[in-house]
C-alpha positions as CSV (number, residue, x, y, z in Angstrom):
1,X,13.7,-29.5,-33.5
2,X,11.9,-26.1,-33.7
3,X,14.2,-23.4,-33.0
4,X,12.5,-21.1,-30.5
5,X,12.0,-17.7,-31.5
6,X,13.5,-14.7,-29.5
7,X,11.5,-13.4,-26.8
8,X,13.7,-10.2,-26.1
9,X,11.7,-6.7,-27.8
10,X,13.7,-5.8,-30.5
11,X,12.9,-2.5,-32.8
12,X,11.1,-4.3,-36.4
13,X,11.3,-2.5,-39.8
14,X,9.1,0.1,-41.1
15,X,9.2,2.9,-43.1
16,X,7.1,6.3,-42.1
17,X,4.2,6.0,-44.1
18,X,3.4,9.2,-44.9
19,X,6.3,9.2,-48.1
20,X,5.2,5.7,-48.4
21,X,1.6,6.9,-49.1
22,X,2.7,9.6,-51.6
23,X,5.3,7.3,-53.6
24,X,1.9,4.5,-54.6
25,X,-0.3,7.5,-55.4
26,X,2.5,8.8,-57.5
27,X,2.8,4.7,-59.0
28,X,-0.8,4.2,-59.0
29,X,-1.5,7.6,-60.8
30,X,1.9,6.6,-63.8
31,X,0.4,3.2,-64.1
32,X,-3.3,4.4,-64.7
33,X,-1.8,6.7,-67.1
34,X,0.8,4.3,-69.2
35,X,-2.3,2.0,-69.2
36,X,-4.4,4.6,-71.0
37,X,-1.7,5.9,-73.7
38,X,-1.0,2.2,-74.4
39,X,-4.8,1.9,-75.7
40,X,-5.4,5.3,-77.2
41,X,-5.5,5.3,-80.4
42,X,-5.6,1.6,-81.2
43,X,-8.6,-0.5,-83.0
44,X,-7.3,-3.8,-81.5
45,X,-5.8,-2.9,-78.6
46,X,-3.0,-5.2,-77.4
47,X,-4.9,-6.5,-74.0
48,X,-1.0,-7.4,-72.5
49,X,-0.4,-3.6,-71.0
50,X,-4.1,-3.7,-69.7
51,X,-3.2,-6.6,-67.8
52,X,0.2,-5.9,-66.6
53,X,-1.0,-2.4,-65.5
54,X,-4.3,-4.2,-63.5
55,X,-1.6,-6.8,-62.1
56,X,0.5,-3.9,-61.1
57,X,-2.2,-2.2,-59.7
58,X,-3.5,-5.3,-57.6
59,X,0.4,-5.4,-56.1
60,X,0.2,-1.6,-54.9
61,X,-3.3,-2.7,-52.9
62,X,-1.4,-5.7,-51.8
63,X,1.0,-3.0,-50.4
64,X,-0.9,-1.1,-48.8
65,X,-1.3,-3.7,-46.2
66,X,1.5,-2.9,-45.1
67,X,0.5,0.7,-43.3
68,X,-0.6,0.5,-39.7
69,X,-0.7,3.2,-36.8
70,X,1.5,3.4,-33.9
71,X,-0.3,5.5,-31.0
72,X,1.4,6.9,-28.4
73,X,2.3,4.9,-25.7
74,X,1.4,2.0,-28.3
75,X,3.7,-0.7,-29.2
76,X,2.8,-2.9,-32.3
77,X,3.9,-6.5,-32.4
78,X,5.4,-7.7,-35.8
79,X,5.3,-11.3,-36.4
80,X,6.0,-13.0,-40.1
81,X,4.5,-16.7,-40.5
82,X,4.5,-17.4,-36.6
83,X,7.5,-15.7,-35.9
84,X,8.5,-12.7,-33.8
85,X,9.8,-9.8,-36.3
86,X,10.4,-6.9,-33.3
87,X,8.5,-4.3,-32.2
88,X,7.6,-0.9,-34.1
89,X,7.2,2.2,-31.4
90,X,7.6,4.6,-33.9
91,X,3.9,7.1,-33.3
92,X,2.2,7.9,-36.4
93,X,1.3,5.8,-39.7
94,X,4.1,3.6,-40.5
95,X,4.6,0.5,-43.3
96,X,6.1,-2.3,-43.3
97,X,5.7,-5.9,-45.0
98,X,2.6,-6.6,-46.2
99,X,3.3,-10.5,-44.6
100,X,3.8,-9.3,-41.4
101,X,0.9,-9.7,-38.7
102,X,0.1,-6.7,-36.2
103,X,-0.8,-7.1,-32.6
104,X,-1.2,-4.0,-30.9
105,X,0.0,-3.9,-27.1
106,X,-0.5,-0.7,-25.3
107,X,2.3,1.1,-22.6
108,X,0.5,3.2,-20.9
109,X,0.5,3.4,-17.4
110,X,-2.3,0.7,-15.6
111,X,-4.1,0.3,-12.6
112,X,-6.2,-2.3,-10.7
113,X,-7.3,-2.9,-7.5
114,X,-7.3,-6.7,-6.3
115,X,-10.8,-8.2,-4.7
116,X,-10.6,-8.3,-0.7
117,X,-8.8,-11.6,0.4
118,X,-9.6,-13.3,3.2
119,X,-5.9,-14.7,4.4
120,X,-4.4,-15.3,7.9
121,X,-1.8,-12.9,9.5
122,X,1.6,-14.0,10.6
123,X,-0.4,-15.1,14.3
124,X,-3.0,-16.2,12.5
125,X,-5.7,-14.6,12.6
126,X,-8.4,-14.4,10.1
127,X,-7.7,-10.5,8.3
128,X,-9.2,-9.0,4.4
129,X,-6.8,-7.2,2.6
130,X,-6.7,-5.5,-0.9
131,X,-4.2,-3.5,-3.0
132,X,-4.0,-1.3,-5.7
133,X,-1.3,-2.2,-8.2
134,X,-0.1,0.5,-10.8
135,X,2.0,-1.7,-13.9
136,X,3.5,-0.8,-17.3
137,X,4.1,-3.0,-20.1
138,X,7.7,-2.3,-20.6
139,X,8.5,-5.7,-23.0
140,X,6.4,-6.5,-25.4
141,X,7.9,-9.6,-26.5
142,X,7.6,-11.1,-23.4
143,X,3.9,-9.8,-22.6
144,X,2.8,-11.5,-25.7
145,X,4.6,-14.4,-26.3
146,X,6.0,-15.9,-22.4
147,X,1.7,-15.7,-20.9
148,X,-1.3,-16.5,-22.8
149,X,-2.7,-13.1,-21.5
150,X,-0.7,-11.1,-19.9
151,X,-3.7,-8.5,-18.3
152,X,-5.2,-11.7,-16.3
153,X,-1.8,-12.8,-15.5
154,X,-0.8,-9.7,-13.9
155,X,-4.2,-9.4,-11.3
156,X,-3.6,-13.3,-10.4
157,X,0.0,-13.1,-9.5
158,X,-0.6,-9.8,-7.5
159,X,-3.3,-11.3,-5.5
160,X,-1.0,-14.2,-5.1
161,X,1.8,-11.8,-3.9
162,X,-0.7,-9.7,-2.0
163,X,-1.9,-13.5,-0.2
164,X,2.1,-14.7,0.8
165,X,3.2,-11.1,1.7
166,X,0.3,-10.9,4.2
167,X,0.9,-14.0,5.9
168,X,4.5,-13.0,6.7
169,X,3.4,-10.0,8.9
170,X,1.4,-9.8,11.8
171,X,-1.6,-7.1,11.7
172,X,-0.4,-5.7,15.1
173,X,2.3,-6.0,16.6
174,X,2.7,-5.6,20.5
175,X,6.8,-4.9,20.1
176,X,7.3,-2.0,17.7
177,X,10.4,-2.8,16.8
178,X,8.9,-5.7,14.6
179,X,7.2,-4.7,11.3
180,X,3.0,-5.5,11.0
181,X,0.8,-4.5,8.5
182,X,-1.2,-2.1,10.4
183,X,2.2,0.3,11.4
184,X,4.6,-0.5,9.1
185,X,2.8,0.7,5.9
186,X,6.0,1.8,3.8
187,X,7.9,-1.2,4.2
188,X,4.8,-3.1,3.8
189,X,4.2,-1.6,0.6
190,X,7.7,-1.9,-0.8
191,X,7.9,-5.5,0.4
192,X,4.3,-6.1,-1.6
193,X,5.9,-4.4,-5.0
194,X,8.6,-6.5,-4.5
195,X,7.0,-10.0,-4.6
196,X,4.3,-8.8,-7.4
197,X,7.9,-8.0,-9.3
198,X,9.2,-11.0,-9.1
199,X,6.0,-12.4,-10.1
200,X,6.0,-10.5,-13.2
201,X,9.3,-10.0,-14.4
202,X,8.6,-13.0,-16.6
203,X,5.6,-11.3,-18.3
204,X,7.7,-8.2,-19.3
205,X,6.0,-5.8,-16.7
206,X,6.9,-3.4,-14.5
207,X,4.8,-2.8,-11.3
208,X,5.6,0.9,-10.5
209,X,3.7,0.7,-6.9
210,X,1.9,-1.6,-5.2
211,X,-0.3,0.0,-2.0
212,X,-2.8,-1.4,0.7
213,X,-6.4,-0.5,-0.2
214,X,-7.9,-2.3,2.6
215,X,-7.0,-3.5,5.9
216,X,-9.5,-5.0,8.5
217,X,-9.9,-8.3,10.7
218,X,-12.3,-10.4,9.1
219,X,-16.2,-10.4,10.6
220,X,-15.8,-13.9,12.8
221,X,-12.9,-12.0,15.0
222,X,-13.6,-8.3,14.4
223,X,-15.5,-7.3,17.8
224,X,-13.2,-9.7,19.5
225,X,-10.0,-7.8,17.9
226,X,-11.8,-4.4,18.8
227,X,-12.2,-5.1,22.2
228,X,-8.4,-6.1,22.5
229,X,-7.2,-3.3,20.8
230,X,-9.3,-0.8,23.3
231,X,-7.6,-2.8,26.2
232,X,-4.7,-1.8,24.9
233,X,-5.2,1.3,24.7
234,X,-7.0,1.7,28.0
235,X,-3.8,0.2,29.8
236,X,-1.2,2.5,27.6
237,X,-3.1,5.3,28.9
238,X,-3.2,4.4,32.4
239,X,0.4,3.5,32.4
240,X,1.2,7.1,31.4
241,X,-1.3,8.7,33.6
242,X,0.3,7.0,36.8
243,X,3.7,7.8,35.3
244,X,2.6,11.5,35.6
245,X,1.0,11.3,38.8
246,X,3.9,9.7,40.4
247,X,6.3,12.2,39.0
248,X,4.1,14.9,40.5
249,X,3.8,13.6,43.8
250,X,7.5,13.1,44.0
251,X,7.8,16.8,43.0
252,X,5.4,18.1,45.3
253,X,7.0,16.4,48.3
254,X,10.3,17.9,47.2
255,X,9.0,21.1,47.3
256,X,7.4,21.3,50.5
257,X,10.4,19.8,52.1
258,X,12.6,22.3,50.2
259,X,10.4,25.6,51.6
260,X,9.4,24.1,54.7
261,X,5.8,24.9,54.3
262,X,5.4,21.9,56.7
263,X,7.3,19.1,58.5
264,X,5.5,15.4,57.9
265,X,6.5,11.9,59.3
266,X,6.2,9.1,57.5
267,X,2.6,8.2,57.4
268,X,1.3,11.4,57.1
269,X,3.6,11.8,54.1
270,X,2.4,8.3,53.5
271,X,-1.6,9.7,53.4
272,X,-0.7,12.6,51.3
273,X,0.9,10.5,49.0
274,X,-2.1,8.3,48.8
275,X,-4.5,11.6,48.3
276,X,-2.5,13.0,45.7
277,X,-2.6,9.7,44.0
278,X,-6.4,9.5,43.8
279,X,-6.7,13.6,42.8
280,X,-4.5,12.6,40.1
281,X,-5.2,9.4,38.4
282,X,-9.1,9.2,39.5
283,X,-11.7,9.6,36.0
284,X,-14.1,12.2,37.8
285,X,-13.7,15.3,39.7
286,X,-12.8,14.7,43.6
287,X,-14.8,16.4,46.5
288,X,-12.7,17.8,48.5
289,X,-12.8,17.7,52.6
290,X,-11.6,20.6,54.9
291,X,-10.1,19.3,57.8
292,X,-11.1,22.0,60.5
293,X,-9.4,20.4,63.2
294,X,-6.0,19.7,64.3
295,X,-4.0,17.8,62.0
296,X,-3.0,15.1,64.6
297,X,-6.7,14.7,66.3
């Protein structure tokens, strides 16, 4: 049975290259010398010390495979003969075996935004939605070796996660005490990170923030939705507008019985009540009409 190689990032071996560079020139430079005062001077020159020294010379550009460059931000992946050797962080030119193979895999911070989904809401209506998704490789191990590639792996599962999280909410809700995606946009947001997390964890990254790019009812429903949504709005505002009135009214009453400006029964408080009412709530200007006569004629 194969033994299965360790997917946890661990730190590889390598030297900084810089002293690494120096120390072959130095070699290279003694060999090319010892080569040419082993000849000098010689009719038949003894072709062993031309050999070792071009032998020795092929190993030092056999070593020099060994340099590579670590960028910032950069991780390079180590493996020797198939297997995972850790990861070098270290910025700058490093070396390290000659054997080992080099994959670079970059840390930097990422973003993408998803293509606009067509999914139903929690009531089921037909809504597009997109995110924006910002994600760090933070194990390199794992982003290489657990996913074949780990770039389209992270924009499927976050349109996955962006798909289930928006069929768990509603895109209005009519009690605002219950979370939709329209009103509830933090919670929304952190709920969305949180399933693209748990998503990813396996690919060793780290979604920093996960946001709604776009929110609308898709075309089929749109006018339909629209013209629900003013009717709501229409009847909110009413609602408060004959909240107001009434509360006027009531206050006006209370004061001309308080001052006695004037002494009303009941259905001439009943008509003033009535007047007041359509003054207040009514959506143009009222024309007013002077009574010139008695109040009781």
């Amino acid at each position: 049975m194969n033994e299965r190689p360790d997917l946890n990032e661990t730190n590889a071996f390598s030297l900084a290259g810089i002293p690494v560079v120096v120390i072959m020139i130095l070699t290279a430079l003694a060999d090319v010398a010892w080569i040419i005062l082993s000849l000098k001077g010689q009719t038949n020159p003894n072709p062993v010390p031309l050999i070792v020294g071009i032998l020795f010379l092929g190993l030092l550009g056999f070593l020099g495979k060994g340099f590579f460059q670590v960028q910032p931000n950069q991780g390079q992946v180590l493996q020797l003969f198939g297997r995972y050797a850790g990861t070098s962080r270290e910025t700058g030119l490093r070396w390290t075996n000659p054997f080992y193979g080099k994959s670079a895999i970059s840390l930097r911070v990422r973003n993408f935004e998803s293509s606009k989904l067509k999914v139903n809401d929690a009531d089921g209506n037909p809504i597009e939605i997109a995110a924006i998704v910002v994600w760090q490789v933070i194990d390199t191990a794992e982003a290489v070796f657990c996913v074949d590639n780990y770039e389209n792996f992270v924009q499927i599962q976050s349109e996955s996660a962006l798909r289930q999280m928006a069929q768990s909410y509603p895109y209005d809700a009519h009690d605002d005490s219950k979370p939709s995606l329209r009103s509830h946009g933090d919670q929304i947001n952190t709920h969305l990170a949180q399933e693209i997390q748990q998503r990813l964890g396996k690919a060793g990254v780290k979604v920093t923030e996960a946001r709604i790019s776009h929110l609308a009812y898709a075309q089929e429903i749109a006018q339909a939705m629209l013209q629900r949504q003013q009717a709501s709005a229409i009847v909110a505002a009413r609602e408060r507008i004959v909240e107001g009135a009434v509360s006027m009214v009531e206050m006006a009453l209370a004061e001309l019985g308080k001052r006695g400006v004037v002494d009303l029964d009941n259905e001439r408080r009943a008509a003033m009540v009535s007047n007041l009412l359509v003054v207040l709530c009514g959506e143009r200007a009222t024309q007013p009409v002077v009574n010139t006569g008695s109040l009781y004629q």
